[in-house]
N, CA, C and O atoms as CSV, one atom per row, in Angstrom:
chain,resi,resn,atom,element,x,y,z
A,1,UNK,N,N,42.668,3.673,21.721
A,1,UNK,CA,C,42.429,2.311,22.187
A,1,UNK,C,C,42.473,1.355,20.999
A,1,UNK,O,O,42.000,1.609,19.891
A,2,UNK,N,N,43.121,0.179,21.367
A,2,UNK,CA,C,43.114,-0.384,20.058
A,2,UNK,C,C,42.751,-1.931,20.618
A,2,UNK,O,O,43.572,-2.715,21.093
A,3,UNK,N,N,41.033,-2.211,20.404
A,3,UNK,CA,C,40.131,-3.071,20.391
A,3,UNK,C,C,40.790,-4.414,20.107
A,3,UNK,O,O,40.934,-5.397,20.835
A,4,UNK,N,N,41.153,-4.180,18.830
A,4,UNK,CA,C,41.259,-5.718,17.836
A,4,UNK,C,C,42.569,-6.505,19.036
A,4,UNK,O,O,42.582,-7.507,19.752
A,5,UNK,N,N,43.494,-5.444,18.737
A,5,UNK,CA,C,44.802,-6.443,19.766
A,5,UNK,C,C,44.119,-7.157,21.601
A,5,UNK,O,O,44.609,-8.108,22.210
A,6,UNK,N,N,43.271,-6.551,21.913
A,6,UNK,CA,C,43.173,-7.464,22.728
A,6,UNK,C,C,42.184,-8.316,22.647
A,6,UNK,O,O,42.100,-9.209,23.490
A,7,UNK,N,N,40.903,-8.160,21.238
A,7,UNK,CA,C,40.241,-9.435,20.763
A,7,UNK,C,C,41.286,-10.406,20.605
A,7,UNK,O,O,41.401,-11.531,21.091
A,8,UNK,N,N,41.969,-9.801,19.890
A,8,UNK,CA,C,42.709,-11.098,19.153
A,8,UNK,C,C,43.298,-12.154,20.219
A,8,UNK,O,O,42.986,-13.341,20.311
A,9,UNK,N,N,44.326,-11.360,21.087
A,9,UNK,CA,C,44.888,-12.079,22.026
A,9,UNK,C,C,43.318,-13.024,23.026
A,9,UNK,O,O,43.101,-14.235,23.070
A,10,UNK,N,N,42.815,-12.310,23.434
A,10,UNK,CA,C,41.751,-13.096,24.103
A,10,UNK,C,C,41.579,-14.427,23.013
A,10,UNK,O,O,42.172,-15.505,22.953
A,11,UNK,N,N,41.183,-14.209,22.714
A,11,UNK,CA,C,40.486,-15.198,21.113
A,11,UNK,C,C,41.736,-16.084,21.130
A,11,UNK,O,O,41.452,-17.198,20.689
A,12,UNK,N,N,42.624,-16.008,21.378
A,12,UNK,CA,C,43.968,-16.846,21.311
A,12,UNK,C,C,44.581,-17.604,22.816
A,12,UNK,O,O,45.702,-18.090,22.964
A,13,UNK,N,N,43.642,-17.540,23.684
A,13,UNK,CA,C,43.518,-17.522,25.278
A,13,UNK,C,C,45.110,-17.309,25.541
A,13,UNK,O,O,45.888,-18.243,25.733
A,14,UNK,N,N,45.448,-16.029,25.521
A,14,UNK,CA,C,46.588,-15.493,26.280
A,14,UNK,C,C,46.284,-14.749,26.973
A,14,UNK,O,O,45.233,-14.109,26.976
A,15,UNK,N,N,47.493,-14.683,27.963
A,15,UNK,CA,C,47.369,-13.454,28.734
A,15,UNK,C,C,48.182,-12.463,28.281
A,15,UNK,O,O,48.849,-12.640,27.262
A,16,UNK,N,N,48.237,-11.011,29.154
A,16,UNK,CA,C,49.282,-9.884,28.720
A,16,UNK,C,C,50.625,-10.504,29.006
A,16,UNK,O,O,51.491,-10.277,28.161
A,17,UNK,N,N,50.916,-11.154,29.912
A,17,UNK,CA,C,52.211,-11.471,30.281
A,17,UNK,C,C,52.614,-12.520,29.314
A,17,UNK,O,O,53.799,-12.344,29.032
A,18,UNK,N,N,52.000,-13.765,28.554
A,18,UNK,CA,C,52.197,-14.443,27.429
A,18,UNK,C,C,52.320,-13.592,26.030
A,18,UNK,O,O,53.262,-13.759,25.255
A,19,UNK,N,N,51.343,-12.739,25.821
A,19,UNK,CA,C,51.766,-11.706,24.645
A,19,UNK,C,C,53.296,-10.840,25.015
A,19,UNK,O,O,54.361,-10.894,24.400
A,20,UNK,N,N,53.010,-10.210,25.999
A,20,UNK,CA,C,54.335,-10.057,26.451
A,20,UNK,C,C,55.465,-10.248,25.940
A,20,UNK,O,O,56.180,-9.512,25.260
A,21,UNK,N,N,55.627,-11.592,26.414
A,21,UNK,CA,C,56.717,-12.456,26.309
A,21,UNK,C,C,57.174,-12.934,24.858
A,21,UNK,O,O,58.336,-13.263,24.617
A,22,UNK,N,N,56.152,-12.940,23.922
A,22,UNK,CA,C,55.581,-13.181,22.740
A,22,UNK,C,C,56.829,-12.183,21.934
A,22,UNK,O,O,57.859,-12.511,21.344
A,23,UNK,N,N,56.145,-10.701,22.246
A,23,UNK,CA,C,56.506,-9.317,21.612
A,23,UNK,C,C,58.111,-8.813,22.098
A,23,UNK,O,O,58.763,-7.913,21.570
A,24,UNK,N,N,58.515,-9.655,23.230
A,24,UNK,CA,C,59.595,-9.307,23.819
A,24,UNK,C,C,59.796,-8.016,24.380
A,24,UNK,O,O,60.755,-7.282,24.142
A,25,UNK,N,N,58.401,-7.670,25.483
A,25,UNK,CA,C,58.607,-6.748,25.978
A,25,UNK,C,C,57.447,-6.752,27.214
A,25,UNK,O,O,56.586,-7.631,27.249
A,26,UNK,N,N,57.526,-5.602,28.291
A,26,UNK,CA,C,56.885,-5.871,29.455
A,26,UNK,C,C,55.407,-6.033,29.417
A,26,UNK,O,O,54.742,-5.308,28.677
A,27,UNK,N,N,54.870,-6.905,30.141
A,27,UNK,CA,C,53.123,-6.633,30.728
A,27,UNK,C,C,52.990,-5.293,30.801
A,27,UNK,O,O,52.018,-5.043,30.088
A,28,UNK,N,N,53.295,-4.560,31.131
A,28,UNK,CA,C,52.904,-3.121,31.478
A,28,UNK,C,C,52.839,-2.612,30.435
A,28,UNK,O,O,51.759,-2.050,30.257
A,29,UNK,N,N,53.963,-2.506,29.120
A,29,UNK,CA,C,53.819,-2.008,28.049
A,29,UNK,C,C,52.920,-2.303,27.249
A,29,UNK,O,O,52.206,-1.417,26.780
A,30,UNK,N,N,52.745,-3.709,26.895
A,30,UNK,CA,C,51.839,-4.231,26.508
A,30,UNK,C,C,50.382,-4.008,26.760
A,30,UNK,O,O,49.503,-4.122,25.906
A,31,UNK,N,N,50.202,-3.665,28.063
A,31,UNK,CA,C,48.688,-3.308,28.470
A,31,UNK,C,C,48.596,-1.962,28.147
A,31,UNK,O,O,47.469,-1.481,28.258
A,32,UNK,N,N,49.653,-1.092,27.710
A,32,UNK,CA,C,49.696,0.426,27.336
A,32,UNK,C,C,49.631,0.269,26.151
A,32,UNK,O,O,49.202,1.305,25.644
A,33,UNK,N,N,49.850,-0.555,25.356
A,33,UNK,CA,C,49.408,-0.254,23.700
A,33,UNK,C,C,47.830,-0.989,23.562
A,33,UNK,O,O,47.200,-0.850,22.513
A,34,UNK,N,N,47.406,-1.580,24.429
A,34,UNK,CA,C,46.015,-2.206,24.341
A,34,UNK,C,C,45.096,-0.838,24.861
A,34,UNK,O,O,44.179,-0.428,24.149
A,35,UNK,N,N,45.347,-0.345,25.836
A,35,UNK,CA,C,44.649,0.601,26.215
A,35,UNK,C,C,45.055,2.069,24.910
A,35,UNK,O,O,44.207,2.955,24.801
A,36,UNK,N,N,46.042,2.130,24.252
A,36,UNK,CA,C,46.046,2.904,23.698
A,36,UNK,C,C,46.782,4.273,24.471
A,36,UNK,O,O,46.650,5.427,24.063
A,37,UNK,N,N,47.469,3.922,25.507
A,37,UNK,CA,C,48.505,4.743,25.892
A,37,UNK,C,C,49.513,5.468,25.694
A,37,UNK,O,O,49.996,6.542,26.054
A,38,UNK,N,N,49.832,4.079,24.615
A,38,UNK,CA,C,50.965,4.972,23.888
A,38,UNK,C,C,50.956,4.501,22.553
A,38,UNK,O,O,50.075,3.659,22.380
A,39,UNK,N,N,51.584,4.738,21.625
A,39,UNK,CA,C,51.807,4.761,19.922
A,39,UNK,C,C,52.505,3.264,19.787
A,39,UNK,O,O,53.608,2.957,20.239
A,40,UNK,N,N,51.968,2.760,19.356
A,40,UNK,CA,C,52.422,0.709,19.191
A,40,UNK,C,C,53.674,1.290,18.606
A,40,UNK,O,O,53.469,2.496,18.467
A,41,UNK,N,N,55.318,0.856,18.054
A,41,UNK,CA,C,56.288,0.706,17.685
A,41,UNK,C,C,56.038,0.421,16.345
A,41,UNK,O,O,54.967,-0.182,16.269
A,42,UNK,N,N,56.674,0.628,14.999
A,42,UNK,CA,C,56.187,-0.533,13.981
A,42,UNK,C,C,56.825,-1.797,13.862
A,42,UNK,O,O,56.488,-2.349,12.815
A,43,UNK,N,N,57.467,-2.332,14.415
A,43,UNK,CA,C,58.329,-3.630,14.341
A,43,UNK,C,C,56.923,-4.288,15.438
A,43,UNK,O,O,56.075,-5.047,14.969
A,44,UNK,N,N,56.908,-3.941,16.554
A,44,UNK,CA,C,56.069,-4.549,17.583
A,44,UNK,C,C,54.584,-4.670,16.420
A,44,UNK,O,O,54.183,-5.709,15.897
A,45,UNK,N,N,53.936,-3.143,16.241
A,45,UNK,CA,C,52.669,-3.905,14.873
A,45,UNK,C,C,52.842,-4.458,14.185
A,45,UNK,O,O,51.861,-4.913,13.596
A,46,UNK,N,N,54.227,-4.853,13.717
A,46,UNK,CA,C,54.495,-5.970,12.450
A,46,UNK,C,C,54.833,-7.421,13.221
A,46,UNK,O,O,54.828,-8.493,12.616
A,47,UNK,N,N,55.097,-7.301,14.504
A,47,UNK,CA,C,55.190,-8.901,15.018
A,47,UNK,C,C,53.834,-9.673,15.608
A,47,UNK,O,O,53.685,-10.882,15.785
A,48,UNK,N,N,52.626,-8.274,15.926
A,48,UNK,CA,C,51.393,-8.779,16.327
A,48,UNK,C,C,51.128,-9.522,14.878
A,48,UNK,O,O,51.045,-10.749,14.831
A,49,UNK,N,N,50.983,-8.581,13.526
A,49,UNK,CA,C,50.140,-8.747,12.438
A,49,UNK,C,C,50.718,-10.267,12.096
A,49,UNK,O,O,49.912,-11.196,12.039
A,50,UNK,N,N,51.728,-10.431,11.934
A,50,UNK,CA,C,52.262,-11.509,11.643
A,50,UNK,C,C,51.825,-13.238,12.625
A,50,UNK,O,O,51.456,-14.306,12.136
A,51,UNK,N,N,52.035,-12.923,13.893
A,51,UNK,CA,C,51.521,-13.587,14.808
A,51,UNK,C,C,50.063,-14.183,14.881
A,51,UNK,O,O,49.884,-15.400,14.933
A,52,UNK,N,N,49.202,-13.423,14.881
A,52,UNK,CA,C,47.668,-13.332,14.504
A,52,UNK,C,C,47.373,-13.319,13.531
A,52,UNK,O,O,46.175,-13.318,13.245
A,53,UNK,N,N,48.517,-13.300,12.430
A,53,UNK,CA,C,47.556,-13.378,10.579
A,53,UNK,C,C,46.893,-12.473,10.544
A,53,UNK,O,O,45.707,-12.797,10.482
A,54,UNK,N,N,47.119,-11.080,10.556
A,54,UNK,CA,C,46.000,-10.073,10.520
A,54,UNK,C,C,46.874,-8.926,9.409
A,54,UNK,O,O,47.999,-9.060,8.927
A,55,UNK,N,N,46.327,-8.302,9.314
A,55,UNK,CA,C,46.605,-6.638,8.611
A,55,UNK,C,C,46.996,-5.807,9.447
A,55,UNK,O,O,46.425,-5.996,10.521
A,56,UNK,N,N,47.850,-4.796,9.474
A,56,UNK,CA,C,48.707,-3.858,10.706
A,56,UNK,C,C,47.448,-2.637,10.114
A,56,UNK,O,O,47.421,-1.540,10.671
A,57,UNK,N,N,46.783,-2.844,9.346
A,57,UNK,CA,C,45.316,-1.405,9.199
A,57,UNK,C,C,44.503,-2.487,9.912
A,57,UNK,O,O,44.131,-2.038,10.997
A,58,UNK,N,N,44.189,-3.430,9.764
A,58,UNK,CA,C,42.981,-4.457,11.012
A,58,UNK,C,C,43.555,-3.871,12.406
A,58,UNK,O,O,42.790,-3.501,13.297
A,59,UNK,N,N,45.027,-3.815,12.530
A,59,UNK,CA,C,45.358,-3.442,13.812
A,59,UNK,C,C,44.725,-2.433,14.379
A,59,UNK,O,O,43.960,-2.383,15.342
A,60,UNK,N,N,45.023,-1.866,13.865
A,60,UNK,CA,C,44.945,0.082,13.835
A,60,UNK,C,C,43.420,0.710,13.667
A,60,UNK,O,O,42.932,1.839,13.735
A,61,UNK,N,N,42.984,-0.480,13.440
A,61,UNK,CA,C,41.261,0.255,13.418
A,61,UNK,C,C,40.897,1.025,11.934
A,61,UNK,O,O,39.875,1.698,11.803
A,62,UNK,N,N,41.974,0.808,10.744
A,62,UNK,CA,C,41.486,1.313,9.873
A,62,UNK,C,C,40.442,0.259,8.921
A,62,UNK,O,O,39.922,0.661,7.881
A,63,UNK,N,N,40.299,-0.725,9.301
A,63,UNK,CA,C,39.442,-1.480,8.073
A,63,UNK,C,C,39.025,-2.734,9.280
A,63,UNK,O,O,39.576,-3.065,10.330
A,64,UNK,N,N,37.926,-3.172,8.647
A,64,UNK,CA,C,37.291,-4.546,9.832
A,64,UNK,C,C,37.805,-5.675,8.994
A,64,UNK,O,O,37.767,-6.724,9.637
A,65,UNK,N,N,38.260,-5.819,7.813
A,65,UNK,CA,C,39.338,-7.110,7.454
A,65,UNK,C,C,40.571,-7.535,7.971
A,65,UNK,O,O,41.639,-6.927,7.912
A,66,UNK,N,N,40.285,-8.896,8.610
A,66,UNK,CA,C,41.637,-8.382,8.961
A,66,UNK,C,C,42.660,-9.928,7.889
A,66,UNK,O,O,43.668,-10.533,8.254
A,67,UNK,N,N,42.166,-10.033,7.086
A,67,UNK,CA,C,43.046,-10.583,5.744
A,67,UNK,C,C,44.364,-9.668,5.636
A,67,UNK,O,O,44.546,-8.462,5.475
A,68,UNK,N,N,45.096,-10.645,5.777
A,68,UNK,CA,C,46.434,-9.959,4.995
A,68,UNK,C,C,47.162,-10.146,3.693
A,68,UNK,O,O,47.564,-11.233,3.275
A,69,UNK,N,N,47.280,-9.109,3.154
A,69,UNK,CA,C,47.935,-8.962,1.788
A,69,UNK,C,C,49.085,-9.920,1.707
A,69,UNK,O,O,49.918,-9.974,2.611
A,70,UNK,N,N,49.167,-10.963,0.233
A,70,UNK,CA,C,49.869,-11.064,0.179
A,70,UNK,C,C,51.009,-10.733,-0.400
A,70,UNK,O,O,50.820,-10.411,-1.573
A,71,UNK,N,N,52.386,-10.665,0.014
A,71,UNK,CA,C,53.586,-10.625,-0.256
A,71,UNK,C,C,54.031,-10.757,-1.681
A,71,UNK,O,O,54.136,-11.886,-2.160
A,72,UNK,N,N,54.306,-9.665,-2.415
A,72,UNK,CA,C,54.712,-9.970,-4.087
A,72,UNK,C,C,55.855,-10.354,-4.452
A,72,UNK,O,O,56.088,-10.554,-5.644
């Protein structure tokens, strides 16, 4: 299950079908990587992290920062 992606989106008043649309891919899928159904893509975790200003480890539940590194 991966918590943060649907804080975030809430916190951003979207819905699944606006993230969705966002990620360029279905409500259904989308509610399957929130629930943790299936394995997020890494292009799709790199278009949330980017989107939300977050860390793709904030994503993932490895660290509660969700600061992102910057780019060297």
């Amino acid at each position: 299950m991966y918590p943060q992606i649907r804080n975030l989106r809430e916190d951003s008043d979207l819905t699944q079908v606006q993230m969705a649309e966002i990620l360029n891919c279905s409500q259904r899928i989308y509610s399957n990587y929130e629930r943790g159904d299936v394995d997020i893509p890494t292009a799709i975790l790199i278009k949330l992290a980017k989107y939300h200003k977050v860390s793709t480890d904030y994503l993932l539940g490895l660290t509660n920062c969700k600061k992102q590194y910057p780019k060297k």
